[in-house]
VOPAGU-2260 file (C-alpha; in pm, 1 decimal, decimal comma):
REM VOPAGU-2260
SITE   aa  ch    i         X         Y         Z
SITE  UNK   A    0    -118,2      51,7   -2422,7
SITE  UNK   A    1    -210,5    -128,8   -2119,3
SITE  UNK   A    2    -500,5      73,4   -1909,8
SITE  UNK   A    3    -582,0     -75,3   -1511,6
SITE  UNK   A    4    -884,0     -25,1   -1445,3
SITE  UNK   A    5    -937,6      39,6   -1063,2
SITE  UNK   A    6   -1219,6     140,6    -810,9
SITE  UNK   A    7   -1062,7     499,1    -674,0
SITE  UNK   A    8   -1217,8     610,6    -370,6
SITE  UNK   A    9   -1303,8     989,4    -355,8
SITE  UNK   A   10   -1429,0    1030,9      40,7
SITE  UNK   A   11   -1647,9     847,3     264,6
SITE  UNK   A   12   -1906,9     611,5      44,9
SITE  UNK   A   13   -1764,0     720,4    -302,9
SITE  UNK   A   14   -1596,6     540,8    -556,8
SITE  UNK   A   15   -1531,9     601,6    -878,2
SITE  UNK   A   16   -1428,3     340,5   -1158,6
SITE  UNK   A   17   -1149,4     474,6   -1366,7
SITE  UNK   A   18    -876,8     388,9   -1591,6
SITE  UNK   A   19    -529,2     456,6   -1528,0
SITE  UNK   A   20    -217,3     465,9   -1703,8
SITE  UNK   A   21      -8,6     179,7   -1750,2
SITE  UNK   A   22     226,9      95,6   -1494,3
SITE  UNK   A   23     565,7     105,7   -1574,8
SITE  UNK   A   24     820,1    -201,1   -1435,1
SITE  UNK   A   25    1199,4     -76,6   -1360,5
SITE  UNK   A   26    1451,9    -342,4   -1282,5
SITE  UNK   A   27    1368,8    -502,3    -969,8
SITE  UNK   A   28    1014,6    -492,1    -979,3
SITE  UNK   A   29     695,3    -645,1   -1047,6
SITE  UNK   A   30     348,6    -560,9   -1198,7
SITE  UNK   A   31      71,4    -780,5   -1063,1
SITE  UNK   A   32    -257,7    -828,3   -1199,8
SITE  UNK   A   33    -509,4    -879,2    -909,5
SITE  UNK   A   34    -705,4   -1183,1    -939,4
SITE  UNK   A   35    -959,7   -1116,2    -635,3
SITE  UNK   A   36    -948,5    -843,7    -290,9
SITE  UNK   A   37   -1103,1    -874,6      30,5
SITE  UNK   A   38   -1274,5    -626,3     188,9
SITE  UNK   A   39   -1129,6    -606,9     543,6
SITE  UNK   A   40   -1272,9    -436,2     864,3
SITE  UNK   A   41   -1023,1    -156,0     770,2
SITE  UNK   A   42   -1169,8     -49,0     442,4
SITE  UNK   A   43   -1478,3     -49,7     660,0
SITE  UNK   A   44   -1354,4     249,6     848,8
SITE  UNK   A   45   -1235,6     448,6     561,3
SITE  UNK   A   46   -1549,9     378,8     378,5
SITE  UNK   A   47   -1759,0     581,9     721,9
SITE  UNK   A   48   -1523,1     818,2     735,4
SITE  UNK   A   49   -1377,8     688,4    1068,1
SITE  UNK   A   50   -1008,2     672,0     921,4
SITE  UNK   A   51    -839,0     842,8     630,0
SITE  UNK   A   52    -620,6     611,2     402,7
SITE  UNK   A   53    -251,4     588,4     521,9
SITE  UNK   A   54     -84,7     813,9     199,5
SITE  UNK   A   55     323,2     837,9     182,9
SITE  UNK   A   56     309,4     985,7     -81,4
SITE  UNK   A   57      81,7    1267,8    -299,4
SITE  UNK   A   58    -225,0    1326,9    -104,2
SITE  UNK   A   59    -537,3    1306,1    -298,6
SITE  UNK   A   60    -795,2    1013,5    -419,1
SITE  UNK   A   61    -633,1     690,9    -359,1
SITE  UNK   A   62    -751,6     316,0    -429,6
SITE  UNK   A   63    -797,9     147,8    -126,5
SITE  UNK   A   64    -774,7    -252,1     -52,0
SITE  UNK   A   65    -473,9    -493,4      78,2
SITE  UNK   A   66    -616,2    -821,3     154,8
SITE  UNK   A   67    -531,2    -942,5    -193,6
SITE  UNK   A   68    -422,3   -1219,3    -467,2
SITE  UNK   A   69    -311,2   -1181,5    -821,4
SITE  UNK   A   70     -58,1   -1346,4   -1099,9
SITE  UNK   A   71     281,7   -1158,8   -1248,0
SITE  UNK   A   72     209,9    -974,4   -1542,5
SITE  UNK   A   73     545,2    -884,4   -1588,4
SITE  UNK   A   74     872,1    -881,8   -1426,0
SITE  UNK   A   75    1154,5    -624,8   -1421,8
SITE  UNK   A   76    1503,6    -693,4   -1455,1
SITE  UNK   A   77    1673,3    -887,9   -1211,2
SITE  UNK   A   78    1392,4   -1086,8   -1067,3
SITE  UNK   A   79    1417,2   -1476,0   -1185,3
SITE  UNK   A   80    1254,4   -1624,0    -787,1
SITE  UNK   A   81    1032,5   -1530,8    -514,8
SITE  UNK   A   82    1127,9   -1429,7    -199,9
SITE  UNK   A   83    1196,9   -1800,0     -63,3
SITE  UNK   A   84    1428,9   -1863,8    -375,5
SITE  UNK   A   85    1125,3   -2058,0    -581,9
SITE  UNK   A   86    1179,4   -1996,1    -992,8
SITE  UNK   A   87     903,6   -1708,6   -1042,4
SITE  UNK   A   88     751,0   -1671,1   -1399,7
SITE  UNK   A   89     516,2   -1471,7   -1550,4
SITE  UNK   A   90     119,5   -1613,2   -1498,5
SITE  UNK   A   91     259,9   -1702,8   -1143,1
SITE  UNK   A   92      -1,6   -1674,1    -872,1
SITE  UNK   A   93     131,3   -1499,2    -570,6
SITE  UNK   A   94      86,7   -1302,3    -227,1
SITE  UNK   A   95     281,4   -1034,2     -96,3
SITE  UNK   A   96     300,1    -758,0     231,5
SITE  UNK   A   97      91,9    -482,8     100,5
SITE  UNK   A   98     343,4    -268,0     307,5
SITE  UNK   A   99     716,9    -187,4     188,4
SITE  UNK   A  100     993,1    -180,0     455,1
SITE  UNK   A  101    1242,0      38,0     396,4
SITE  UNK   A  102    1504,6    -179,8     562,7
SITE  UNK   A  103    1704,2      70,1     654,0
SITE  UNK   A  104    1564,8     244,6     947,3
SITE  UNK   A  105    1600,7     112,7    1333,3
SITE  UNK   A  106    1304,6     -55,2    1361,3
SITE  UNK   A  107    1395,0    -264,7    1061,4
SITE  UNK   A  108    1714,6    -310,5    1161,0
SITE  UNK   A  109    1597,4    -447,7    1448,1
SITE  UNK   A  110    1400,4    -698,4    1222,3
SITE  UNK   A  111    1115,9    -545,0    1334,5
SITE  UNK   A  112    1019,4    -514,7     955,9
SITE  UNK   A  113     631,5    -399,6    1020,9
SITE  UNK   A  114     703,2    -137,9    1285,0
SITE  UNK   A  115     882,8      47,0    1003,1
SITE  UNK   A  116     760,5     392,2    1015,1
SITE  UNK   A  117     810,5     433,4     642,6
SITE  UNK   A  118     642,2     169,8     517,0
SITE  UNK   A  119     321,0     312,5     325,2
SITE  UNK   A  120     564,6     562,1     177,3
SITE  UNK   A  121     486,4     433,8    -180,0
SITE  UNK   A  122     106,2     499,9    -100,7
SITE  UNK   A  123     -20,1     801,4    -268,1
SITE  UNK   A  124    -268,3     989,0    -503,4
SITE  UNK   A  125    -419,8     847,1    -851,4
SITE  UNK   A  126    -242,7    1094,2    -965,7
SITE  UNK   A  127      64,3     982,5    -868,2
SITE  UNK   A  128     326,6     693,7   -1015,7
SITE  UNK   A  129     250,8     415,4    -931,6
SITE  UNK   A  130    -122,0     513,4    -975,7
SITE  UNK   A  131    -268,7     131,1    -923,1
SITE  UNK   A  132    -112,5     100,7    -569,6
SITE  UNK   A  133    -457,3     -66,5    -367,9
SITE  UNK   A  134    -588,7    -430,5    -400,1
SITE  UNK   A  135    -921,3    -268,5    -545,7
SITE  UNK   A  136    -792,7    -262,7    -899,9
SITE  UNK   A  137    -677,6    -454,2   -1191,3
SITE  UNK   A  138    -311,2    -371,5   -1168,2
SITE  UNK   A  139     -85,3    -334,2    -846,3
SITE  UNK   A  140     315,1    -268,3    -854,6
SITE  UNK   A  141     588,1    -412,3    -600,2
SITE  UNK   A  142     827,6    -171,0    -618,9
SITE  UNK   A  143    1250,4    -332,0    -580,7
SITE  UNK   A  144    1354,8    -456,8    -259,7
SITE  UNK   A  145     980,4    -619,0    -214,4
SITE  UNK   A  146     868,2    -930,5     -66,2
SITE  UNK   A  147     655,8   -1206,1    -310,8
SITE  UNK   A  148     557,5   -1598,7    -270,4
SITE  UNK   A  149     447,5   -1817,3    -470,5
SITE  UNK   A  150     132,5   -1995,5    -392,1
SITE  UNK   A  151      29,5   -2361,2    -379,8
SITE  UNK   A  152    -201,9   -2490,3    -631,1
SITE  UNK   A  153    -373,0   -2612,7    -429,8
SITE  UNK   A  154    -496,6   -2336,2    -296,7
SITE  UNK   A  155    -799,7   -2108,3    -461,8
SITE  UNK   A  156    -764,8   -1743,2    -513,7
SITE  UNK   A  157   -1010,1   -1626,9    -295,8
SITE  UNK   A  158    -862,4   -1844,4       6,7
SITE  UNK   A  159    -551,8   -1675,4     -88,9
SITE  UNK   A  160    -633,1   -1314,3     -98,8
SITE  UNK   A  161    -680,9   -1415,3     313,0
SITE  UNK   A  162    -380,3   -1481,2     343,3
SITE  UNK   A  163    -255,1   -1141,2     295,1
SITE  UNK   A  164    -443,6    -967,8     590,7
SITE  UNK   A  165    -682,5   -1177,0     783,0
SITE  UNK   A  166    -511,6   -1539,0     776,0
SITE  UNK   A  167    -128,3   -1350,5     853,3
SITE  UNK   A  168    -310,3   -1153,9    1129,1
SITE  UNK   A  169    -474,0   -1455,2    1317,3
SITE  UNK   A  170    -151,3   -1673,0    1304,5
SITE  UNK   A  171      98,3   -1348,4    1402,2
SITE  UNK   A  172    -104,1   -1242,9    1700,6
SITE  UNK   A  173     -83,4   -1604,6    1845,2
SITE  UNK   A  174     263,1   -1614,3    1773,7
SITE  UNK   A  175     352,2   -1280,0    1921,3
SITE  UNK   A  176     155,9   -1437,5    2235,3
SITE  UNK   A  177     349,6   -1738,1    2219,6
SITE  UNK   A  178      84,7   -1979,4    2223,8
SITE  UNK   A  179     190,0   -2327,4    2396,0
SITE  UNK   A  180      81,8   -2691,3    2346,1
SITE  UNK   A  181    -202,5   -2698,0    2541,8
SITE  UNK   A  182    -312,8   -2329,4    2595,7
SITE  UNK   A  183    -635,6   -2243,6    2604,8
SITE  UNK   A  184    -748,8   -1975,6    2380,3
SITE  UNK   A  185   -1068,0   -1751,7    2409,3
SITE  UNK   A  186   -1134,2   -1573,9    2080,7
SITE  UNK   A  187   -1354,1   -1227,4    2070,9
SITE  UNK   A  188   -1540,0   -1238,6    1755,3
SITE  UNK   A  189   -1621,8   -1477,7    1502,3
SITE  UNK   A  190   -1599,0   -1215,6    1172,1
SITE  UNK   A  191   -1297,2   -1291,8     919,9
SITE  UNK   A  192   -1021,0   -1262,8    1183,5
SITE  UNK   A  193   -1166,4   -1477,4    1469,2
SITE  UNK   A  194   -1253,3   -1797,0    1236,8
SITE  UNK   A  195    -920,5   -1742,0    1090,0
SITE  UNK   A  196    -772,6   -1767,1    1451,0
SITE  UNK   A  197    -960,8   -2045,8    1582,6
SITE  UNK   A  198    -866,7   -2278,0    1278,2
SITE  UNK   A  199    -483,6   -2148,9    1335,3
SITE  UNK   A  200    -494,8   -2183,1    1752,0
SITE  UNK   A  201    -623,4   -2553,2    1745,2
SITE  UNK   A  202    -333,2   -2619,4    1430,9
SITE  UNK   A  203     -63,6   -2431,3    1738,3
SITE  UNK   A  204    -140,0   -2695,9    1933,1
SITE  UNK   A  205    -425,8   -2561,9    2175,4
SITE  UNK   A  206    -622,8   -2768,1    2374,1
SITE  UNK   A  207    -922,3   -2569,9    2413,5
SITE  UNK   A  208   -1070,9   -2310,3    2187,5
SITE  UNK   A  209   -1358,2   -2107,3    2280,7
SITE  UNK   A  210   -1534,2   -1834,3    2010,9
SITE  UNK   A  211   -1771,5   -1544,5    2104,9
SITE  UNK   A  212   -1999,6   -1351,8    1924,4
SITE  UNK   A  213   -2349,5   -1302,9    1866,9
SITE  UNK   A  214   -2416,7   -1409,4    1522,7
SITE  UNK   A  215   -2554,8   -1815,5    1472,5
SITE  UNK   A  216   -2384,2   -1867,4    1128,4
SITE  UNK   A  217   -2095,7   -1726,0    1288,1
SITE  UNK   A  218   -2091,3   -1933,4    1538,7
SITE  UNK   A  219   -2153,5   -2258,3    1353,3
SITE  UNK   A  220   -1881,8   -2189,3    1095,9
SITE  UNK   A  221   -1657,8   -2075,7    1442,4
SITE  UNK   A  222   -1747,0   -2498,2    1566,9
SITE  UNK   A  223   -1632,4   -2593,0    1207,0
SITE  UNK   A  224   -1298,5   -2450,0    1226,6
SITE  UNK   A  225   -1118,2   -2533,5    1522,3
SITE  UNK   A  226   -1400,4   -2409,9    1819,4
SITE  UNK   A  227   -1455,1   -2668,5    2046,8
SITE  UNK   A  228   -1677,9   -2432,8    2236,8
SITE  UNK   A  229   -1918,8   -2133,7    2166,0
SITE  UNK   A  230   -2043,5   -1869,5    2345,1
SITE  UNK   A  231   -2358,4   -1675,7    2195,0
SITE  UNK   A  232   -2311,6   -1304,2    2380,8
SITE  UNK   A  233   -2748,8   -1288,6    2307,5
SITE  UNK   A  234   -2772,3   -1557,4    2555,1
SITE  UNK   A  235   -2502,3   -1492,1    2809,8
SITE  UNK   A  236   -2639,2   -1121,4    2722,1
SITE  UNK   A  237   -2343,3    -894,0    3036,3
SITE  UNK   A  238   -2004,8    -937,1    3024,2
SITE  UNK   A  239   -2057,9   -1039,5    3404,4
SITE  UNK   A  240   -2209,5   -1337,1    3241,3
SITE  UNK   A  241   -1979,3   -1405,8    2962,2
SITE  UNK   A  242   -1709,3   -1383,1    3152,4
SITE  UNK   A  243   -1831,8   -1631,7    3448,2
SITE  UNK   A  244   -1913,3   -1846,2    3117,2
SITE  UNK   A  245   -1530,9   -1863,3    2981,2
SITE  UNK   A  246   -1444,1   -1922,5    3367,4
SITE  UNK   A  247   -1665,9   -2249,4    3392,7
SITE  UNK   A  248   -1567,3   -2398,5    3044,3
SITE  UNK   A  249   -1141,8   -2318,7    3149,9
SITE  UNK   A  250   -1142,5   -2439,1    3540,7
SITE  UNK   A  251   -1201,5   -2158,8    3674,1
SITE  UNK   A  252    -910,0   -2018,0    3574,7
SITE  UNK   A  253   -1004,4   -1833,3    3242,9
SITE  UNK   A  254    -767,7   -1800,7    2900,1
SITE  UNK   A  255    -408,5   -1887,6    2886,1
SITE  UNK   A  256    -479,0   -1652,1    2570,8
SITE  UNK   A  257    -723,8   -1403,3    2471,1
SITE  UNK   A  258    -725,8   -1263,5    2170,1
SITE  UNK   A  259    -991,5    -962,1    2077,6
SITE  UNK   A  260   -1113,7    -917,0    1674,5
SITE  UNK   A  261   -1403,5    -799,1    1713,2
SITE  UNK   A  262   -1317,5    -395,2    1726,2
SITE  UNK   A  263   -1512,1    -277,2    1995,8
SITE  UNK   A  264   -1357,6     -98,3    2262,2
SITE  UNK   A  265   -1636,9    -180,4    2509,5
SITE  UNK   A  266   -1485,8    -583,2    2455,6
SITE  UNK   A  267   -1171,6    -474,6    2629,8
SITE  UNK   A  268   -1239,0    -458,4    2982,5
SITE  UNK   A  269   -1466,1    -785,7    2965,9
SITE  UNK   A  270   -1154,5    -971,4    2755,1
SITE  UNK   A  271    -926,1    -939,8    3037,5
SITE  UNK   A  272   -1165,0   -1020,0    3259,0
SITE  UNK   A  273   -1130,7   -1400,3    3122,4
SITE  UNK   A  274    -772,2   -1370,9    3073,5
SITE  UNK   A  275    -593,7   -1597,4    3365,2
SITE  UNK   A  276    -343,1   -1510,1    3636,6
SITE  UNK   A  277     -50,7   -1447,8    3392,3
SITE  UNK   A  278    -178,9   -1499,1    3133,5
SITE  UNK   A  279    -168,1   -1280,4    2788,4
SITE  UNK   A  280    -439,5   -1088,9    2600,4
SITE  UNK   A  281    -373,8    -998,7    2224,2
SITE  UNK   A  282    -550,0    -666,7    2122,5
SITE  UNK   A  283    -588,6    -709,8    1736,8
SITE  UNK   A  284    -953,8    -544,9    1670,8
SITE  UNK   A  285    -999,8    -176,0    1737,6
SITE  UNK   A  286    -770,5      18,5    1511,0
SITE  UNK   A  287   -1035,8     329,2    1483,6
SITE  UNK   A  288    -874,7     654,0    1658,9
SITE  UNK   A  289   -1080,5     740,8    1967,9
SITE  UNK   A  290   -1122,7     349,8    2101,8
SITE  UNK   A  291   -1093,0     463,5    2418,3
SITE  UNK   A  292   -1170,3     211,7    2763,1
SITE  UNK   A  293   -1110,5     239,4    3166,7
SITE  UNK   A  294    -912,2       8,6    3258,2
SITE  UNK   A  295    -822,1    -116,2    3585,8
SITE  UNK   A  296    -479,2    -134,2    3584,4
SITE  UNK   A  297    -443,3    -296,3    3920,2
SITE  UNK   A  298    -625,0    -562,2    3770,9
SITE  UNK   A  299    -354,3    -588,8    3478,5
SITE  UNK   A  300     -59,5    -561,9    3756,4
SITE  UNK   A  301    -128,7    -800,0    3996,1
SITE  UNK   A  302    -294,8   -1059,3    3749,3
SITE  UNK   A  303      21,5   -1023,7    3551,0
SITE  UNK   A  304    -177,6    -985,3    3238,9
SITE  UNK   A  305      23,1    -923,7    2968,2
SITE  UNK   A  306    -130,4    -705,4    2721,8
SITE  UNK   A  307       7,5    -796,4    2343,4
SITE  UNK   A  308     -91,6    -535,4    2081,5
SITE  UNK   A  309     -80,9    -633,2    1673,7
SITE  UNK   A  310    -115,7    -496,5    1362,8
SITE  UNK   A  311      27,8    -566,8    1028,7
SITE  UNK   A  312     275,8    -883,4    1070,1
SITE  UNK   A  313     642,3    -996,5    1004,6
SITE  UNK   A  314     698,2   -1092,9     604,4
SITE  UNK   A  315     792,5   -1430,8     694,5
SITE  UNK   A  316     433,5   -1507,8     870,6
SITE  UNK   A  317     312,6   -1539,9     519,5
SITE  UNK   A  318     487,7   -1854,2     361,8
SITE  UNK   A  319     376,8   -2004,7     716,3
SITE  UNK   A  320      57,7   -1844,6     638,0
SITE  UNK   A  321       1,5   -1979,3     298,0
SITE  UNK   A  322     121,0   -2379,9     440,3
SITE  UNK   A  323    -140,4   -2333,5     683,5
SITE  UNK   A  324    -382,4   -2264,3     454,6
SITE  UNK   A  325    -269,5   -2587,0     217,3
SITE  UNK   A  326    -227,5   -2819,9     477,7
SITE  UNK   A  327    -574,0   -2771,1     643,1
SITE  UNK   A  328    -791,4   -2754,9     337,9
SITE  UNK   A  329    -993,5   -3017,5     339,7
SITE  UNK   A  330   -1031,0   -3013,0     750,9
SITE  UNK   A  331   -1179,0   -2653,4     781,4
SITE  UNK   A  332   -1391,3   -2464,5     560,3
SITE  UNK   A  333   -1193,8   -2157,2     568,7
SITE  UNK   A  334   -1301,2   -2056,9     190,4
SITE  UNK   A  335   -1643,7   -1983,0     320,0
SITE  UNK   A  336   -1507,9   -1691,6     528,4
SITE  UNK   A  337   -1496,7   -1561,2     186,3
SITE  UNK   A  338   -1916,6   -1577,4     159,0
SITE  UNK   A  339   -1963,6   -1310,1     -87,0
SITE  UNK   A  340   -1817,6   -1238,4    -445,1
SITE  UNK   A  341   -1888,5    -886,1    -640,8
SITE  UNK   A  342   -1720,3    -779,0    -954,8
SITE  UNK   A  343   -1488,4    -476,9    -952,6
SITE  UNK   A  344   -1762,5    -224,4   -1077,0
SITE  UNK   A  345   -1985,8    -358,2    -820,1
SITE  UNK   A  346   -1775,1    -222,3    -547,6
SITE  UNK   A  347   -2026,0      -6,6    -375,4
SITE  UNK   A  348   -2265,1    -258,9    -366,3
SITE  UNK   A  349   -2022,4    -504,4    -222,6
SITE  UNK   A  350   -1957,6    -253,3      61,9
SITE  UNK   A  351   -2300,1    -209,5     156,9
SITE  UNK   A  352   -2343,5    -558,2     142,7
SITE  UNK   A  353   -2018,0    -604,3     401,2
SITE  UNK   A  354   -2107,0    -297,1     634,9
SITE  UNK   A  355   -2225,2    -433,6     954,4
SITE  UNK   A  356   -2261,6     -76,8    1152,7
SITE  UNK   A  357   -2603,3      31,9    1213,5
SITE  UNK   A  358   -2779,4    -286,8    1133,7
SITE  UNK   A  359   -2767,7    -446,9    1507,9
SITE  UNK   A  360   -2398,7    -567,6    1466,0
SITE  UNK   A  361   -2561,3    -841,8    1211,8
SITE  UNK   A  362   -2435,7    -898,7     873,3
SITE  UNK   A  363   -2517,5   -1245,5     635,7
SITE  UNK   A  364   -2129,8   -1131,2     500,6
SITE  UNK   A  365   -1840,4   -1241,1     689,8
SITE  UNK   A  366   -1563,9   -1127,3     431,1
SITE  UNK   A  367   -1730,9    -992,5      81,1
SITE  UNK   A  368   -1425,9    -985,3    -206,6
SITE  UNK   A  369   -1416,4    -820,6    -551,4
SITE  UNK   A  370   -1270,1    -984,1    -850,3
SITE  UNK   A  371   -1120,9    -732,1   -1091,1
């Protein structure tokens, strides 16, 4: 009988390690055994009790995680290739949306496939088929009608498990601002997300890209991946000074795009303050209820700012995702935004390791995974 073992979480700073009943594949689906999970600024929040886990389903403890990796275990009936028509086999290596369309709804019918307001139905309780249904255990199931890509073997695992939140989410929100040849791109934050971006705006063709945050390391990996300029927020210490600072290094003119990853609603305001006369800022960072700002709306209007909001991405962004990744392996060290490891049972420990809140913004992680 095949037991997953999986870190359940119980309520804010609790987990549990368990073992849970086998999943069972049906025809069109897919067992995956996870190979290594990132912990993302998400899990963050529903590790302080700032969010509560998105459940479809059964309410009750769930296993969190999405930014994950793992090989087929075993296929159901029916599946023979990945979602790009690529002979799939059991031992396979492969990403997938940790979200489930429903494709049948308006928004997806619109081919608006991660607007669909159905898809964390299949999220639910422990308790609950398919009881391994977070990136924090051994075991995950893609229920019929998924998405799944192979990966290139080139590629390690935990540059992969990226790919599924942090990597997609960098390369959709420049696409959903339509970066340009040329642009210039001002990123806010140099965690998981912002390196991510940087490395994917100067591969889109900008010109100029220009990193903030606050944290050296941070900033030196930012120059290694893609940042041709850095702005340390401890020496330009107001936003009145950062953002005279992105002015000077753009013309005077400020960011074709701005992007903002760092999650703090305070960044807002000062973000479209370096965003130019029609130019676009991409709001990617605060997903916390309650991130509330002033804004100055005349500001927005007559700049002709446009104001691009993302979360989740489009299926397809992760095949273009995954090429990224391959092609630009051995010109950015993208595998050390992946600076921590921490076996499954170690999960608390990880977490403490990877919480930044309360200890001055500063943390030596900048993406801590666990390997199940």
């Amino acid at each position: 009988m095949v037991t997953g073992k999986a870190a359940v979480f119980h309520g804010p700073g609790r987990f549990e390690i368990a073992e849970l009943p086998p999943v069972p594949v049906g025809p069109g689906g897919i067992r995956i055994r996870i190979v290594a999970a990132g912990i993302c600024g998400s899990d963050l929040h529903f590790w302080r009790g700032e969010l509560k886990p998105i459940v479809g389903g059964v309410e009750g403890p769930v296993i969190l995680g999405h930014e994950m990796t793992g090989v087929v275990d075993v296929m159901g009936e029916g599946i023979s290739t990945d979602s790009l028509g690529r002979e799939l086999s059991e031992g396979d290596r492969v990403v997938f949306p940790y979200f489930f369309p429903c494709m049948r709804c308006y928004q997806c019918l619109r081919g608006e496939l991660n607007h669909c307001p159905v898809r964390f139905r299949f999220r639910s309780s422990v308790e609950a088929f398919p009881y391994c249904n977070g990136g924090f255990s051994e075991y995950y199931y893609l229920f019929p009608g998924h998405f799944v890509f192979k990966v290139p073997e080139n590629l390690s695992s935990e540059a992969v498990a990226a790919a599924n939140c942090a990597a997609a989410q960098a390369v959709y929100g420049l696409r959903e601002a339509r970066i340009q040849f040329g642009d210039a791109v001002v990123i806010q934050g140099a965690g998981g997300l912002g390196i991510y971006a940087a490395a994917a705006a100067k591969e889109m063709g900008a010109r100029q890209v220009i990193v903030l945050d606050g944290i050296a390391a941070r900033l030196e990996l930012a120059r290694q991946c893609g940042a041709d300029e850095t702005v340390d927020i401890k020496e330009y210490s107001t936003p009145r000074d950062r953002v005279e600072r992105v002015r000077e290094l753009t013309e005077g003119r400020g960011g074709d795009i701005v992007v903002e990853m760092v999650g703090y609603p305070q960044a807002v305001p000062e973000g479209l303050e370096m965003v130019r006369n029609g130019g676009v800022y991409v709001e990617a960072g605060n997903i916390a209820p309650d991130s509330m700002v002033t804004l100055d709306m005349s500001k927005i209007l007559f700049g002709q700012r446009r104001i691009v909001p993302v979360t989740h991405y489009d299926p397809y962004i992760l095949p273009v995702t995954l090429d990224f990744l391959s092609r630009t392996k051995d010109r950015y060290p993208l595998t050390k935004v992946m600076s921590h490891s921490f076996p499954l049972e170690r999960i608390t420990e990880a977490f403490e390791a990877a919480e930044w809140s309360g200890k001055g913004g500063e943390s030596a992680v900048s993406r801590a995974f666990v390997t199940p």
